[in-house]
matplotlib code that plots the C-alpha trace (Angstrom):
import matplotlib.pyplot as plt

x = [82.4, 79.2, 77.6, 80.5, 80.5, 76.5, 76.6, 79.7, 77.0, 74.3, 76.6, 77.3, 73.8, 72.7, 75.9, 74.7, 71.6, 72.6, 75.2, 72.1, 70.1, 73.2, 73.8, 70.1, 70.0, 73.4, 72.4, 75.6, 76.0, 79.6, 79.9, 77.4, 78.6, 81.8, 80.7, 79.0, 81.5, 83.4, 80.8, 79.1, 78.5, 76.2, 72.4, 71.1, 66.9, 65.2, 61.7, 59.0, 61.3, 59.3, 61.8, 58.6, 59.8, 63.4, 66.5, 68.7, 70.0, 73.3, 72.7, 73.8, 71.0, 71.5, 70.8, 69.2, 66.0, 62.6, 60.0, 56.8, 58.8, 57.8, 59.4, 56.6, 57.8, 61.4, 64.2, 65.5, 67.7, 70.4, 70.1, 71.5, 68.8, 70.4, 68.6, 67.0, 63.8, 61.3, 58.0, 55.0, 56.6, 55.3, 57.2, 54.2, 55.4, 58.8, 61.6, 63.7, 64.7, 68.3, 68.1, 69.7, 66.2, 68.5, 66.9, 65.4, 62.0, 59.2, 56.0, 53.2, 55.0, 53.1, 54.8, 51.9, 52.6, 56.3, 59.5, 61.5, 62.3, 65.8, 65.9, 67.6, 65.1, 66.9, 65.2, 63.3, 60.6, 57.2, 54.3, 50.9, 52.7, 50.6, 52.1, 49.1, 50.1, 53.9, 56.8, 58.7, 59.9, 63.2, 63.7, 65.7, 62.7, 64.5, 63.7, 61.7, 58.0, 55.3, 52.4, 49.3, 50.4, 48.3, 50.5, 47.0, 48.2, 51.6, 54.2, 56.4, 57.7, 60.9, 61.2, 62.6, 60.7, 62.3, 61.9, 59.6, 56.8, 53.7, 50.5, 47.8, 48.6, 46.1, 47.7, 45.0, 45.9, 49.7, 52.0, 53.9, 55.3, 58.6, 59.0, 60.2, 58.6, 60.6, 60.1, 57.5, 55.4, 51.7, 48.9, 45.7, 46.6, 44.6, 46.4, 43.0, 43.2, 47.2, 49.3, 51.4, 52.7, 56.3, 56.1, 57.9, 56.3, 58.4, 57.9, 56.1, 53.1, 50.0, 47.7, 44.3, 45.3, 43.4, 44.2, 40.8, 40.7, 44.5, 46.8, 49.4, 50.4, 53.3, 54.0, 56.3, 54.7, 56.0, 55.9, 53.5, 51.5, 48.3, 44.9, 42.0, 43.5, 41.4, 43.1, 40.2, 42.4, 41.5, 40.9, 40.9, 43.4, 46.4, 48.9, 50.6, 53.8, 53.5, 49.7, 48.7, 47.2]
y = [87.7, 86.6, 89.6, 92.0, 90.4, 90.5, 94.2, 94.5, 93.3, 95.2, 97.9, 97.2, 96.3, 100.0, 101.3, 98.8, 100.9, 103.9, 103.2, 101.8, 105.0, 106.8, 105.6, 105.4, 109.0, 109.3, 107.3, 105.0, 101.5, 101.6, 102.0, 99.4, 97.4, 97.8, 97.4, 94.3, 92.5, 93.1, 91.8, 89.1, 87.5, 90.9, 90.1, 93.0, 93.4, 96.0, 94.3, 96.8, 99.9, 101.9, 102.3, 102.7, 104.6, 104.6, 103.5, 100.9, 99.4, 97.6, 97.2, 93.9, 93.2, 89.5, 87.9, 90.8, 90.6, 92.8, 90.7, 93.1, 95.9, 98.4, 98.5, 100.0, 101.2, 101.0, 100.6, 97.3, 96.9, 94.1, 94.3, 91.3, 89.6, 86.1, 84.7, 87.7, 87.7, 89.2, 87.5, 89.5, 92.5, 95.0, 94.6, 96.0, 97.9, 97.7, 97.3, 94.3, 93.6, 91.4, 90.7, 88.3, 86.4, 82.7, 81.1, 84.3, 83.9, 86.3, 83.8, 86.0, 88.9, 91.2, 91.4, 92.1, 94.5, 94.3, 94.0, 90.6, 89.9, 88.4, 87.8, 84.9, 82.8, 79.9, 78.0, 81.1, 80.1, 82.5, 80.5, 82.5, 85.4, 87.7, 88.5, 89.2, 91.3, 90.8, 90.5, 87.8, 87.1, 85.2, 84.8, 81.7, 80.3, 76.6, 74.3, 77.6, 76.7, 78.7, 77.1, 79.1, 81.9, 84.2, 84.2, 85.7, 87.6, 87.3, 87.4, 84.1, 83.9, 82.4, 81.6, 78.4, 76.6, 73.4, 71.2, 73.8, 73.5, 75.5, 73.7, 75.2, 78.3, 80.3, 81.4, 82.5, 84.0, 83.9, 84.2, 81.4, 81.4, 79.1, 78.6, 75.5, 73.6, 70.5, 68.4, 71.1, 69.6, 71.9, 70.0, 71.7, 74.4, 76.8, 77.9, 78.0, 80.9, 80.6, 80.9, 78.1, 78.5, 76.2, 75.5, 73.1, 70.3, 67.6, 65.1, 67.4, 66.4, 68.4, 65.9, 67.9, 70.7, 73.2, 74.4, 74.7, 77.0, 77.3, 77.4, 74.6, 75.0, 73.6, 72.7, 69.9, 67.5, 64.3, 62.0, 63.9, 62.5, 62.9, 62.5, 64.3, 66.8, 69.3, 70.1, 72.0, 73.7, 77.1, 76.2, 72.7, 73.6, 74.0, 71.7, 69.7, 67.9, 64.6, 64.4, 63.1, 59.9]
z = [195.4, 193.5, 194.6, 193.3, 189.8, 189.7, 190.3, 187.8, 184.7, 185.8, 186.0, 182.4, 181.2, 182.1, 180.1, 176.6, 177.2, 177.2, 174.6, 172.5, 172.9, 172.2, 169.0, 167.8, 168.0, 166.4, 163.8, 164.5, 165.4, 165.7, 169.6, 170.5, 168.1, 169.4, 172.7, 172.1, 170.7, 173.9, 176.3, 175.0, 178.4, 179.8, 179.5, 178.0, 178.9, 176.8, 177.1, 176.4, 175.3, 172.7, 169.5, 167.3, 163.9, 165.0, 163.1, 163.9, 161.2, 160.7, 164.6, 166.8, 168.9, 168.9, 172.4, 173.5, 175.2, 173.6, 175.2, 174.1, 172.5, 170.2, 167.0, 164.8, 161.5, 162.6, 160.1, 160.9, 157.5, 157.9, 162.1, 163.8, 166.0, 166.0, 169.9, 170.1, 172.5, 170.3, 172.4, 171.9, 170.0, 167.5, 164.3, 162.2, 159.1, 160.0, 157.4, 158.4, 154.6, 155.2, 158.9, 160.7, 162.8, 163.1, 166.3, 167.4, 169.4, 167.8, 169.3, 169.4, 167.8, 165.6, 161.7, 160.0, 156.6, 158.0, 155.5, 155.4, 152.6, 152.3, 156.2, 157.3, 160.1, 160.1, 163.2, 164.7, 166.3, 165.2, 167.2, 166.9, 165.1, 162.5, 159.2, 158.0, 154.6, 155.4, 153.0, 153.0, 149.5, 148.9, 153.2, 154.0, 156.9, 156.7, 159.9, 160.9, 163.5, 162.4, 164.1, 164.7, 162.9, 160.4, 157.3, 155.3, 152.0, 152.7, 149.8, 150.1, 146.8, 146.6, 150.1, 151.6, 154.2, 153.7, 157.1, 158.5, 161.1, 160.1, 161.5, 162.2, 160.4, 158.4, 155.1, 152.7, 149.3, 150.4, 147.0, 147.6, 143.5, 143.4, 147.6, 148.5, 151.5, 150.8, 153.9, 155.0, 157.9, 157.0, 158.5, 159.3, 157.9, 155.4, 152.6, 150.2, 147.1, 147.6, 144.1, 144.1, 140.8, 140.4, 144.1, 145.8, 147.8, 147.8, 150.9, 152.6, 155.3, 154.2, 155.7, 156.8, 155.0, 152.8, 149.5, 147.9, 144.7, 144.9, 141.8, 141.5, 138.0, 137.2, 140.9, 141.9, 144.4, 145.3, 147.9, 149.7, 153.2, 152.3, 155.2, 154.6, 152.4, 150.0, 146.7, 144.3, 141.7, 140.6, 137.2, 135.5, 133.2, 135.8, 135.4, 137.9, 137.9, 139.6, 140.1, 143.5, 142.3]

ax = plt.figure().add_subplot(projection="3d")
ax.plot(x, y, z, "-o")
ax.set_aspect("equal")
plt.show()
């Protein structure tokens, strides 16, 4: 009996591929979507399929697995990948503007000059990914873990990290104008030449972290843990609401 119903949803894990195939190249989401809604329980594996410069947006790929996939330059515009597996995947250049990343898994993933702004990545985890160069203005990253990743000349204006995890990360000239990292944990971490311009850092841990020659004008910092931190503003005539004392 096991056996039977094993072979029933691999049965139907080769038809969500090919109904996924189908519709990239129909340009429609409207069957796998469909699909999908119908068999949430199949576990559907695409890891390392090659959808470099295709488009699937509007797609639900949630709980799908792309463990080292290829989505280079893809049009990713308002795709579900809530639970996604996205370990070690190639997300460079791709336009993921509106997405739906909530607890999806992109450790090691490569992002780097990649659209997300307005993404939702609510919990996802992004360990050791590069964004180096990546868009992420206005995303909603809240209780997001970013540790070890390269976040170097990324655009995070506007974007919430409130209760996120990003140690260790390396986030040099970042414009992080008006984000919010309200209860932010960002020890050891590099964020020196940022633009923090009306940032929020408001019981945040930045304790062994970098922000030499960065610009807090008009920031709002309070209650901050503070160990070893470097704070050199980029000018002396920046200034800060609630000086660190």
């Amino acid at each position: 009996m096991l056996l039977g119903v094993r072979s029933q949803k691999q049965g139907a894990s080769q038809e969500a591929v090919k109904l996924l195939l189908k519709g990239i190249d129909k340009h429609s989401s409207w069957d796998w979507n469909y699909w999908r809604s119908q068999h949430l329980d199949v576990a559907v594996s695409l890891s390392g399929i090659d959808l470099s410069n295709k488009a699937l947006s509007g797609f639900n790929l949630s709980h799908v697995n792309f463990a080292g996939a290829n989505f280079k330059n893809a049009q990713l515009i308002g795709t579900k990948f809530k639970f996604a597996n996205l370990t070690s995947a190639d997300l460079s250049s791709a336009n993921l503007a509106g997405a739906d990343l909530t607890f999806a898994d992109l450790r090691d993933a490569n992002l780097s000059s990649a659209n997300l702004s307005r993404t939702t990545l609510r919990f996802a985890r992004l360990h050791g990914a590069d964004l180096e160069s990546a868009n992420l203005e206005s995303t909603d990253a809240i209780q997001s873990e970013w540790n070890d990743a390269n976040l170097n000349h990324t655009n995070i204006r506007w974007t919430k990290f409130c209760g996120a995890a990003l140690i260790q990360v390396t986030a040099q000239y970042v414009n992080g104008e008006l984000a919010d990292f309200t209860g932010a944990v960002l020890d050891l971490s590099d964020f020196s030449h940022a633009n923090f311009t009306a940032t929020k850092l408001i019981a945040s841990s930045v304790q062994g972290t970098n922000f030499d020659e960065s610009s807090l004008s008009v920031a709002q910092i309070e209650n901050l843990q503070l160990d070893q931190t470097m704070i050199v503003p980029a000018s002396e005539t920046q200034r800060v609401n609630n000086p660190i004392t």
